[in-house]
C-alpha positions as CSV (number, residue, x, y, z in Angstrom):
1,X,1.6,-9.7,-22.3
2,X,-1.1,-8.4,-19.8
3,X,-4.3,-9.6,-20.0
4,X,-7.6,-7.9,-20.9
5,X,-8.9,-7.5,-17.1
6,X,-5.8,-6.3,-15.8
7,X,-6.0,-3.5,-18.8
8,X,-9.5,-3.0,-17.5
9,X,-8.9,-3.0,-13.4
10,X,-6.3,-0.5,-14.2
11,X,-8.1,2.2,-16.5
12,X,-11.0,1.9,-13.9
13,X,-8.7,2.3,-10.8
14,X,-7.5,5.3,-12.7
15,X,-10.4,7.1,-13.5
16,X,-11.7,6.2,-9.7
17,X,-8.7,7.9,-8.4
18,X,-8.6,11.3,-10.7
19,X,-12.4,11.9,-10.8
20,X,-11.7,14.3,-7.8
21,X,-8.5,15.1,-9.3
22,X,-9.5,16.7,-12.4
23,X,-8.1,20.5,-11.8
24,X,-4.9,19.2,-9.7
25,X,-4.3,16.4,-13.0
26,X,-4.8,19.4,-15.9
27,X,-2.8,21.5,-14.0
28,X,0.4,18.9,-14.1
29,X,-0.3,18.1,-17.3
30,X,0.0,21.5,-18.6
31,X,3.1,22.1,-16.9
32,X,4.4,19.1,-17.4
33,X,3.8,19.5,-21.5
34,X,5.0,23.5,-20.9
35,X,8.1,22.3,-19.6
36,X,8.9,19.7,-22.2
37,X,8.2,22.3,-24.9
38,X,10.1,24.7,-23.5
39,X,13.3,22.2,-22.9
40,X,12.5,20.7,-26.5
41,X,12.7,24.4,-27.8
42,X,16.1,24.8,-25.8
43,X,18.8,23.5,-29.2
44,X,17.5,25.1,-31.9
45,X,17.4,28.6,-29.4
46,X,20.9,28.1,-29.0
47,X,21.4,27.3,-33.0
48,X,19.6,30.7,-34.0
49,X,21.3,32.5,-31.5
50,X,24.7,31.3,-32.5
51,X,23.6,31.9,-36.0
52,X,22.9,35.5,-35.1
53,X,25.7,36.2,-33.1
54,X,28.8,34.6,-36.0
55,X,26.7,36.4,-38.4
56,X,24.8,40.1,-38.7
57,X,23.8,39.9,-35.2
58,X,20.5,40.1,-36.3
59,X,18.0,39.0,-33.9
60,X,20.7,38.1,-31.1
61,X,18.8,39.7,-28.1
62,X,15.7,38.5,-28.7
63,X,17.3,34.9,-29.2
64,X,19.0,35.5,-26.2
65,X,15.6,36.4,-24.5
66,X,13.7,33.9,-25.7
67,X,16.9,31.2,-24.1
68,X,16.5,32.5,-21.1
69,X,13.2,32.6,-21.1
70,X,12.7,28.6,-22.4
71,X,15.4,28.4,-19.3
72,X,13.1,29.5,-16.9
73,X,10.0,28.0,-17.7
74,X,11.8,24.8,-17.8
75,X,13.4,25.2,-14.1
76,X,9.8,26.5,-13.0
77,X,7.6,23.8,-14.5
78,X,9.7,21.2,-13.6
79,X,9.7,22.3,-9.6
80,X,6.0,23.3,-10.0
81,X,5.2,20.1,-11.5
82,X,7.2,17.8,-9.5
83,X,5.5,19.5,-6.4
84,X,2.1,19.2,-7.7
85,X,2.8,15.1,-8.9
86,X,3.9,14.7,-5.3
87,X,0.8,15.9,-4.0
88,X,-1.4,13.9,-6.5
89,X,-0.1,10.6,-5.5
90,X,-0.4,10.9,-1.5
91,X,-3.7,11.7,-2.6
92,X,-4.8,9.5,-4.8
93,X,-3.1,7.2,-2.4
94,X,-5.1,7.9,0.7
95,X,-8.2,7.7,-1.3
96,X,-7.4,4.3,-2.3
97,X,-6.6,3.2,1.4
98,X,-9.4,4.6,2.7
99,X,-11.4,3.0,0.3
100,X,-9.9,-0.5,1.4
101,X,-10.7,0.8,5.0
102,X,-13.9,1.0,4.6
103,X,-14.4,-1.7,2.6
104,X,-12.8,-4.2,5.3
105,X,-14.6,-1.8,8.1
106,X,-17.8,-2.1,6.4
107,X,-17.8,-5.7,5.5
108,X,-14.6,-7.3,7.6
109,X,-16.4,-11.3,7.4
110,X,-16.6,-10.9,4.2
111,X,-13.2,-9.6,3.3
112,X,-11.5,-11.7,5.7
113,X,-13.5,-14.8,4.1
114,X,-12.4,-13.7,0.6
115,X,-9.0,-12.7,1.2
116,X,-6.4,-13.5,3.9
117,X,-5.6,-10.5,5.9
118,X,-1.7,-10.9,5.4
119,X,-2.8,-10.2,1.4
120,X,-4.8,-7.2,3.0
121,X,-1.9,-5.8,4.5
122,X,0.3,-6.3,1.5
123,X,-1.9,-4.6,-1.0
124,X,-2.0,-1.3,1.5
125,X,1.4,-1.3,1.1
126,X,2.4,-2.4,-2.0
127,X,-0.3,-2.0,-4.6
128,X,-1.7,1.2,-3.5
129,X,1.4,3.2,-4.3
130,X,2.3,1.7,-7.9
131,X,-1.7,2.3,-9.2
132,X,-1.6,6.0,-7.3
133,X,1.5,7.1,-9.5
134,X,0.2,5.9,-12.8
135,X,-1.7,9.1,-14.0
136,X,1.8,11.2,-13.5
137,X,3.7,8.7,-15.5
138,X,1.4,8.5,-18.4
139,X,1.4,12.5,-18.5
140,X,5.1,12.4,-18.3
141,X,4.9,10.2,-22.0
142,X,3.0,12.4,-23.6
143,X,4.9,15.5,-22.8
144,X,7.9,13.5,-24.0
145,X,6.2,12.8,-27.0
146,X,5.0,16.6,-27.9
147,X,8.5,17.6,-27.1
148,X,9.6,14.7,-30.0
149,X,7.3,17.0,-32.4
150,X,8.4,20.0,-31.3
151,X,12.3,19.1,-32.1
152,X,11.3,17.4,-35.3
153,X,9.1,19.8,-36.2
154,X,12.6,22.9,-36.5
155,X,14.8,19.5,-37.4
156,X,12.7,20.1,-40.5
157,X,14.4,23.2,-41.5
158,X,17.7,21.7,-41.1
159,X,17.0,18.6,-43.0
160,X,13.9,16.5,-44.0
161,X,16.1,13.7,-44.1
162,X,17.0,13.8,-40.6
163,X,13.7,14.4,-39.3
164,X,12.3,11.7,-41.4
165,X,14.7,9.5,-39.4
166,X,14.1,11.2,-36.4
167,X,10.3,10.4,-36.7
168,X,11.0,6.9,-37.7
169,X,13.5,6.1,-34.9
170,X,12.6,7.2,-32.0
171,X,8.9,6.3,-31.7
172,X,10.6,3.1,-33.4
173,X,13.3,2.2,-30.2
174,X,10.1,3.6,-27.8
175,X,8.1,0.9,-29.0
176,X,10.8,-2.0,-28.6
177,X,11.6,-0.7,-25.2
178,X,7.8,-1.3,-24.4
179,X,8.3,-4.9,-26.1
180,X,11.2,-5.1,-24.0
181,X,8.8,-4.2,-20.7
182,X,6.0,-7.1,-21.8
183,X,7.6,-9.6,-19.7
184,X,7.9,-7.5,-16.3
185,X,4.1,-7.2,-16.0
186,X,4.4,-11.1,-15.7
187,X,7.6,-11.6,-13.0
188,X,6.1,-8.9,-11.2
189,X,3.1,-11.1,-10.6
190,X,5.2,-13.8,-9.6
191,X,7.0,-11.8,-7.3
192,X,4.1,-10.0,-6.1
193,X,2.6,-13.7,-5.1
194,X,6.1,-14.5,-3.3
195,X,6.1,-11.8,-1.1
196,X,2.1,-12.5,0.1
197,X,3.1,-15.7,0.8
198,X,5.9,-14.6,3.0
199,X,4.2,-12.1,4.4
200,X,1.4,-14.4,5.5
201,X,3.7,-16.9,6.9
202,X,5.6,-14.5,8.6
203,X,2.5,-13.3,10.4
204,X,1.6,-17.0,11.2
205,X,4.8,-17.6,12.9
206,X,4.6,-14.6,15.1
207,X,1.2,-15.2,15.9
208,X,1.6,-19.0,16.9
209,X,5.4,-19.1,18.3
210,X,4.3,-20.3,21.0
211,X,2.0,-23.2,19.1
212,X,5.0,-24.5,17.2
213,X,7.4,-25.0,20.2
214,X,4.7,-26.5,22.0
215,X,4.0,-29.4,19.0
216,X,7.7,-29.2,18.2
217,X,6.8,-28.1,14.5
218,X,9.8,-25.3,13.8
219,X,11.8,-27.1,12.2
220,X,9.0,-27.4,9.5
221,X,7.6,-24.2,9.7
222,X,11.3,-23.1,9.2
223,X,11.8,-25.3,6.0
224,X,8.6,-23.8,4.8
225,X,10.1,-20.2,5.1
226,X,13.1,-20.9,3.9
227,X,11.5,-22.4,0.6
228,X,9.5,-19.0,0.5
229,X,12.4,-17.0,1.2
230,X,13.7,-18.7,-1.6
231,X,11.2,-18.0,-4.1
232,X,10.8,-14.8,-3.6
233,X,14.1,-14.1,-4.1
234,X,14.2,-15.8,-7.3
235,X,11.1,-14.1,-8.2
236,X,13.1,-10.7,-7.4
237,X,16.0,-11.8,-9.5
238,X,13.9,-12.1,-12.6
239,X,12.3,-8.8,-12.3
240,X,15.7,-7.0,-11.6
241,X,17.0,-9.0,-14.7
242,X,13.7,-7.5,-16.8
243,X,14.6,-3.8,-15.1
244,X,18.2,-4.3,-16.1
245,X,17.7,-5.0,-19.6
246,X,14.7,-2.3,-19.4
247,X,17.5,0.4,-18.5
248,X,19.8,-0.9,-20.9
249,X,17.6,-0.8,-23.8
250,X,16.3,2.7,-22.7
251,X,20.2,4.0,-23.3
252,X,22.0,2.4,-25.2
253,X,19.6,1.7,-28.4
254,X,18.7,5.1,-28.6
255,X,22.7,6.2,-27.7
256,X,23.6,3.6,-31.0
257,X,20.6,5.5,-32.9
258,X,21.9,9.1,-31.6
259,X,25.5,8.1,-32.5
260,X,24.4,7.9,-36.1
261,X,22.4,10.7,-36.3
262,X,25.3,13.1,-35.0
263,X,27.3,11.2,-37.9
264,X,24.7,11.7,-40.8
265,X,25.1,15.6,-39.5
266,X,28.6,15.5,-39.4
267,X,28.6,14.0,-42.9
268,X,25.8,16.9,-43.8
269,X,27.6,19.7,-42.5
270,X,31.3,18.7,-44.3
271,X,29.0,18.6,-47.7
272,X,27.8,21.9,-47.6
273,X,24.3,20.6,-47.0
274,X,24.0,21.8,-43.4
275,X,25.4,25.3,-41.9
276,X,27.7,24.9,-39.3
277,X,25.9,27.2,-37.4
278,X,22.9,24.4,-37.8
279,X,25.3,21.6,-36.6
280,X,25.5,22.9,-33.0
281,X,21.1,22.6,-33.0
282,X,21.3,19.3,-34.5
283,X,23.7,18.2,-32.1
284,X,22.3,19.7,-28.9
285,X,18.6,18.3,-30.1
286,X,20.2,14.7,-30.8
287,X,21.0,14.7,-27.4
288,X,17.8,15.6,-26.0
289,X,16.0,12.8,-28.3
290,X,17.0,10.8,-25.2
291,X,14.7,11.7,-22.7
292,X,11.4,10.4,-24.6
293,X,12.9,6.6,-24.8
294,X,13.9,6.9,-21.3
295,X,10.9,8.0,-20.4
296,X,8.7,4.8,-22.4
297,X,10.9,3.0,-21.1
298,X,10.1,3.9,-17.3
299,X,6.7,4.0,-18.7
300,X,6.7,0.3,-19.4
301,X,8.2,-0.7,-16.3
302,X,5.9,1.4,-14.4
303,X,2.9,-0.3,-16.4
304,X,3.8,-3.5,-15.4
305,X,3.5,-2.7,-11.9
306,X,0.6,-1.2,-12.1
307,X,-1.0,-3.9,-14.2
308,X,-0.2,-6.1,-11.0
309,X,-1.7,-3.8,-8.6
310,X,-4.5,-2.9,-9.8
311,X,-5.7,-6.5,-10.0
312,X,-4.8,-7.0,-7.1
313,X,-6.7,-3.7,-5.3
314,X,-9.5,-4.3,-7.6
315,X,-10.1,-8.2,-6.4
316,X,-9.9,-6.8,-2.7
317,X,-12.3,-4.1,-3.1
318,X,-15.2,-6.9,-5.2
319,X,-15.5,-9.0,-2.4
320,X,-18.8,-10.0,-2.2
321,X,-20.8,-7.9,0.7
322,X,-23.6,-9.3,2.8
323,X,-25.7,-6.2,3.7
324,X,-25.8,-5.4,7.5
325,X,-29.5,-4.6,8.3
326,X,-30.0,-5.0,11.8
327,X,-31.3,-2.1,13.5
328,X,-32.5,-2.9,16.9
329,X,-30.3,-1.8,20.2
330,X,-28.4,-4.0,22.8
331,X,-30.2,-4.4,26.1
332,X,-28.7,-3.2,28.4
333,X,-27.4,-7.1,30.2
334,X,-27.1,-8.8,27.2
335,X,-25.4,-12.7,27.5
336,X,-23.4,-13.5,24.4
337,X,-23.8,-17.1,22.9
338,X,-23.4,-19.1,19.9
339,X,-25.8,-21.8,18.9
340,X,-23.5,-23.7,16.6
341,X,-21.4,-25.1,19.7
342,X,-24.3,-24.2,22.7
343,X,-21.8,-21.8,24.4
344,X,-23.2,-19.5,26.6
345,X,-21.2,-16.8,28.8
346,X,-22.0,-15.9,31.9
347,X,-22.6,-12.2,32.6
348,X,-20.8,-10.4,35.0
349,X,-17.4,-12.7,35.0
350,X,-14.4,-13.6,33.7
351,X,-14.9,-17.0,31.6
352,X,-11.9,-19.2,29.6
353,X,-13.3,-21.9,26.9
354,X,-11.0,-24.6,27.3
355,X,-11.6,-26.3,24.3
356,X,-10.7,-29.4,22.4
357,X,-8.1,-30.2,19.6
358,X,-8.8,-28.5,16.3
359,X,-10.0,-25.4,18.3
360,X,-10.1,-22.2,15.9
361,X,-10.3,-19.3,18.8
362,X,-10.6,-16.8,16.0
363,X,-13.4,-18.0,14.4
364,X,-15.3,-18.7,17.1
365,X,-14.5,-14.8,18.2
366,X,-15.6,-13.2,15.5
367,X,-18.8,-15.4,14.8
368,X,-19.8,-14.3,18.2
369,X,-19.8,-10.7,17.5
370,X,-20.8,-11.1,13.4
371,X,-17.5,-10.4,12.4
372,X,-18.0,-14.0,10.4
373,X,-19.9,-15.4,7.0
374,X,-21.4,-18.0,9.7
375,X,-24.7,-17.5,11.3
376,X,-25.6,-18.8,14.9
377,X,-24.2,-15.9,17.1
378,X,-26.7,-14.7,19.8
379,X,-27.0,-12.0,21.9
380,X,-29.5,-11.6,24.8
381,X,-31.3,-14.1,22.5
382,X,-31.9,-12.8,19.6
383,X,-28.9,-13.1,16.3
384,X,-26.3,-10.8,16.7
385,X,-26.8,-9.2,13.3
386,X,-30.5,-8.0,14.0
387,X,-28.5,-5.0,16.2
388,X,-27.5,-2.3,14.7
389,X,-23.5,-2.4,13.9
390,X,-22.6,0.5,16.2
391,X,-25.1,-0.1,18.9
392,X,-23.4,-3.8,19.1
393,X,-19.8,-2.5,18.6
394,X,-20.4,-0.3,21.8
395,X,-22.0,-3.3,23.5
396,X,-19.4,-5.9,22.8
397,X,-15.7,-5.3,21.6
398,X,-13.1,-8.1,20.6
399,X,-9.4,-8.5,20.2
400,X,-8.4,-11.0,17.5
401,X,-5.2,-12.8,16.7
402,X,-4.0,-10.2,15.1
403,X,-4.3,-7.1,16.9
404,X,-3.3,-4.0,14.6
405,X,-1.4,-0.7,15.6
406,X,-2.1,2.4,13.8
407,X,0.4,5.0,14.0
408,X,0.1,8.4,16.1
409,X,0.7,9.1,19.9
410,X,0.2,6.7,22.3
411,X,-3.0,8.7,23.3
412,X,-4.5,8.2,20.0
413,X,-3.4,4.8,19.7
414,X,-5.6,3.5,22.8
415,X,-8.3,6.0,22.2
416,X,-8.8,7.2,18.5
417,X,-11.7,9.0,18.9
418,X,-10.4,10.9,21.8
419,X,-13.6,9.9,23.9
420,X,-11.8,9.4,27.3
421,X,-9.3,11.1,29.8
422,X,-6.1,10.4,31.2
423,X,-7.2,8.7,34.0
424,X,-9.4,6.1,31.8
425,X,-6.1,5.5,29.3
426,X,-3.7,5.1,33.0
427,X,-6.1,2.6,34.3
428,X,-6.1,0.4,30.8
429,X,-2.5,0.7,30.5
430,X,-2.1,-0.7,33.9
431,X,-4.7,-3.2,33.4
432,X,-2.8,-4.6,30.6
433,X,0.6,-4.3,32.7
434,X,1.7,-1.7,29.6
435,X,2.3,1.0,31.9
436,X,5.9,0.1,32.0
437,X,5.8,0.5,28.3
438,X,5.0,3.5,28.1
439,X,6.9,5.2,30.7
440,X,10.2,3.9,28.9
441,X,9.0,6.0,25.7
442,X,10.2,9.5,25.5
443,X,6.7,11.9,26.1
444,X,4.7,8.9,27.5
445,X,1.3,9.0,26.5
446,X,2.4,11.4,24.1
447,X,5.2,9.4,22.5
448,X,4.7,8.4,18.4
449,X,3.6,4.8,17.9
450,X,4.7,4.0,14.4
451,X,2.4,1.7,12.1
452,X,2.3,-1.8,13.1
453,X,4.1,-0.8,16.5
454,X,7.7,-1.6,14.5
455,X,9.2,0.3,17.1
456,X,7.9,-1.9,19.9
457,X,9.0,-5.2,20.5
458,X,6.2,-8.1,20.3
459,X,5.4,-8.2,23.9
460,X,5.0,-4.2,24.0
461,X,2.7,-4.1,21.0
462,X,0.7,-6.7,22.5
463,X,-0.1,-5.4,25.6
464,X,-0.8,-2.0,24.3
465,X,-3.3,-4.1,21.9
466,X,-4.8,-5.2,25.1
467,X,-4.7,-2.0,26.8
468,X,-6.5,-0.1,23.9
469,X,-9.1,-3.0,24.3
470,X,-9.8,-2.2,27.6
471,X,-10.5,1.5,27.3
472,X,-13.9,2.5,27.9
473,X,-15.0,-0.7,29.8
474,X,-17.2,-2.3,27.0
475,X,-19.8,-4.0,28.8
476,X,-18.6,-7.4,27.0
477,X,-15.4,-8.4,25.7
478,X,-14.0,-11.2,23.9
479,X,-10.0,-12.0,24.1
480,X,-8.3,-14.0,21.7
481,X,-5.2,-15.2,22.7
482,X,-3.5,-11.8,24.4
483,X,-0.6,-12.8,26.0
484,X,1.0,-15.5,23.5
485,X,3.9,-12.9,23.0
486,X,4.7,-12.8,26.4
487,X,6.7,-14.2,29.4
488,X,5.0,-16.6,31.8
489,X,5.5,-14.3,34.9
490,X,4.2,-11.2,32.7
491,X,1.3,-13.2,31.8
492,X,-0.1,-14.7,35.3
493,X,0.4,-10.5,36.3
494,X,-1.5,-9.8,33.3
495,X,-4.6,-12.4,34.3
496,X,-4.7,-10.8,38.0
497,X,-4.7,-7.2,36.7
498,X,-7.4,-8.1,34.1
499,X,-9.3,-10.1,36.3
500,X,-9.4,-7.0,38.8
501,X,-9.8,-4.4,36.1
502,X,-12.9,-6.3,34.6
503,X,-14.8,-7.3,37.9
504,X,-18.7,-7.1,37.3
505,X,-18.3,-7.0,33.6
506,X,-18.3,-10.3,31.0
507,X,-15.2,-11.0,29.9
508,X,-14.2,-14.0,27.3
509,X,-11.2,-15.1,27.4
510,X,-10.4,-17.6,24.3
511,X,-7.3,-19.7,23.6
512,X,-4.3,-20.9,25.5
513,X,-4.6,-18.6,28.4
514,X,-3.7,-20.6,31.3
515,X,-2.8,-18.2,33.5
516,X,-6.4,-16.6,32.9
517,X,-7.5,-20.0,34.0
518,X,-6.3,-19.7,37.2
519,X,-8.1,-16.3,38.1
520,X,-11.0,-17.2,35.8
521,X,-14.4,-17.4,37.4
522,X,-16.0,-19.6,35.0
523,X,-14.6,-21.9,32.7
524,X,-16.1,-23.0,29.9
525,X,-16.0,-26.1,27.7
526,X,-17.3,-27.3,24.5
527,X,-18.1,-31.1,23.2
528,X,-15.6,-32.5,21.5
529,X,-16.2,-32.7,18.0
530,X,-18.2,-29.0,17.8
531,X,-18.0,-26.8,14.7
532,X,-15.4,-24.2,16.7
């Protein structure tokens, strides 16, 4: 049984995502309840005209009009409709990602503070789509439904008896197939929780490799996905068992109930109670009786899911913001700082923090361009969040731990905004030794990234990361760890190319970057024991 505020999260999602979608939602839902009328009309069309045709032939053309007519509104709503649903969902879809874009753009300390970004990435992908398709399947009921009273409603002229069981059984076996549904909204949850988790670790791992082998701690960190693995798995099972029963339910209760009708009409028609003419409507409308407990069933299952997901988008987008007021501009040499750990970097060189155990590079990275809840960040003296967010984003650029690709040419990868030529994106890409990269890719700079880079290996994504960092020549930039996916020999090329590429300009360079070390022309050190 869902809870109260996943009820609520969901009916507010919905409205959220169809108050734009108001024409493109009526429009569906009048083809979609056009098309069940006209399907639902479909038996007792083929009853009247068989009755016309054994008969006087009274009335058979127009009967036979009016079938071909239900015939073809059916095939044309359903297209239309489908066609129209299709386009509702990418919509609603992108509005909710965008929303969650600018959310985490807007505010990314305080979303990254309230929830991890593995969970970030898994409520894109997940969540989004199951709360986007709601509003079509709850249409898709209630066309079922008015096509129910449109076959009891000429089942009444046959028999009241049937239609009184009619009326009494099907709503009946739609409602235990919702009961049936209750538990799903629950081992969804689980499983939804299962695969965070091992999407989190899995980011983790392929973040750190390097980490692990050097404290020897795979063999734990193994264990620990394995144990995951496990549990989602399990948490999978259960769902699939729910579905499975879900299915079941939604065919064969309602083929049991169906089986007794056509025998009630059978017994009917042998008594003299029904024409036989009659028969072939009632038995063509039992058949179509069907569709609306298939379709609560789907309805519950797809309830459940997006009980799950709307919680789940909903706690993302409530993170708590801290308003960004700053409004004065970067000087033009501005030395970046942080007055928690008395860092200062030098301008006009590359720098390395070695640092002591218990280092968080991250943290420190972020808090030194406000990207953090923590205060203590300075730039040319004065708190970095007295600047006005673009003017410091232009000033001072960083590249996390987890550098994200976004899908498109390779172009529009390193340069979104489309600000800078060839020759700018060719000097980055060598920088970065990511040249190679790209001239292995069918139409070079024009070749298609997909998201995340999956169809680059973990070195190539992380170079182009790097490259697309170095576009533009910020005037500072901060490096956290940007060569952990890589080879030894790639990385000490990396560090000279850098090195060259950045000369007169601050550069950071934070984590284990040894071979940055060696080219470096300041390294830095905090006191062991600092609040890193």
């Amino acid at each position: 049984m869902s809870d109260p505020d996943t009820s609520a999260a969901l009916r507010e999602l919905t409205a959220r995502t169809t108050r734009d979608e108001r024409r493109p939602l009526t429009a569906f839902a009048l083809l979609a309840l056009a098309g069940a009328a006209a399907e639902a009309a479909l038996p007792w069309l083929v009853g009247a005209a068989l009755g016309a045709a054994v008969g006087e032939r009274t009335g058979l053309a127009w009967y036979v009009a009016a079938l071909g007519a239900a015939v073809a509104t059916g095939i044309a709503t359903n297209v239309t409709r489908h066609v129209v649903a299709a386009r509702l969902k990418l919509r609603a879809t992108a509005a909710l990602l965008e929303e969650i874009g600018e959310k985490t753009a807007r505010a990314p300390q305080d979303v990254a503070a309230h929830t991890p970004p593995a969970e970030v990435a898994t409520v894109a992908a997940y969540d989004v789509g199951r709360v986007a398709g709601f509003p079509v399947v709850r249409i898709r009921l209630a066309a079922s439904v008015l096509g129910l009273l449109v076959v009891a409603g000429y089942l009444l002229l046959i028999s009241p008896l049937v239609t009184l069981l009619v009326l009494a059984g099907v709503p009946g076996l739609m409602w235990l197939t919702g009961k049936v549904a209750e538990p799903l909204e629950e081992r969804r949850e689980h499983q939804r929780e299962a695969l965070g988790t091992v999407a989190a670790l899995s980011s983790d791992i392929g973040l750190g490799l390097r980490v692990l082998r050097g404290l020897g701690a795979e063999r734990v960190v193994r264990e620990r996905y394995r144990a995951a693995s496990a549990a989602t798995e399990r948490a999978g099972v259960a769902v699939a068992r729910t579905e499975a029963l879900l299915l079941v339910s939604g065919t064969l209760l309602p083929g049991l109930f169906l089986a007794g009708l056509v025998w009630l009409g059978g017994t009917l028609a042998a008594a003299g109670s029904v024409p036989a003419t009659d028969l072939v409507t009632f038995y063509t409308a039992s058949a179509y009786l069907v569709a609306p407990v298939t379709t609560a069933a789907g309805y519950g299952a797809a309830r459940a899911g997006a009980r799950v997901a709307a919680r789940n988008v909903t706690g993302l987008l409530a993170a708590p913001e801290r308003p960004w007021t700053g409004t004065a501009e970067v000087p033009g040499r501005a030395e970046p700082a942080d007055g928690l750990t008395g860092l200062r970097i030098p301008l006009g060189g590359l720098s390395v923090l070695a640092a002591p155990g218990g280092y968080d590079p991250d943290r420190l990275a972020r808090r030194l361009v406000g990207l953090t809840v923590e205060q203590g960040a300075t730039l040319a003296g004065r708190p970095v969040r007295e600047y006005h967010p673009d003017a410091l984003g232009a000033a001072v650029r960083i590249q996390g731990a987890r550098p994200v690709l976004f899908s498109g040419r390779v172009r529009e990868v390193l340069d979104p905004d489309a600000r800078y030529g060839e020759r700018e994106l060719t000097a980055a890409l060598r920088a970065a030794a990511a040249d190679d990269v790209v001239e292995r890719l069918p139409g070079g700079l024009d070749a298609r990234i997909d998201a995340e880079g999956r169809n680059l290996s973990g070195g190539q994504r992380q170079r182009l990361a790097l490259a697309r960092s170095l576009v533009g020549d910020p005037p500072v930039l901060v490096l956290v760890e940007p060569t952990t996916a890589l080879d030894a020999v790639t990385e000490i090329e990396i560090a000279r190319r850098v090195a060259e590429h950045r000369r007169g300009r601050t550069t950071l360079v934070l984590g284990s970057a040894g071979a940055f070390r060696a080219v470096a022309d300041h390294v830095l050190a905090v006191e062991e024991g600092s609040d890193v």
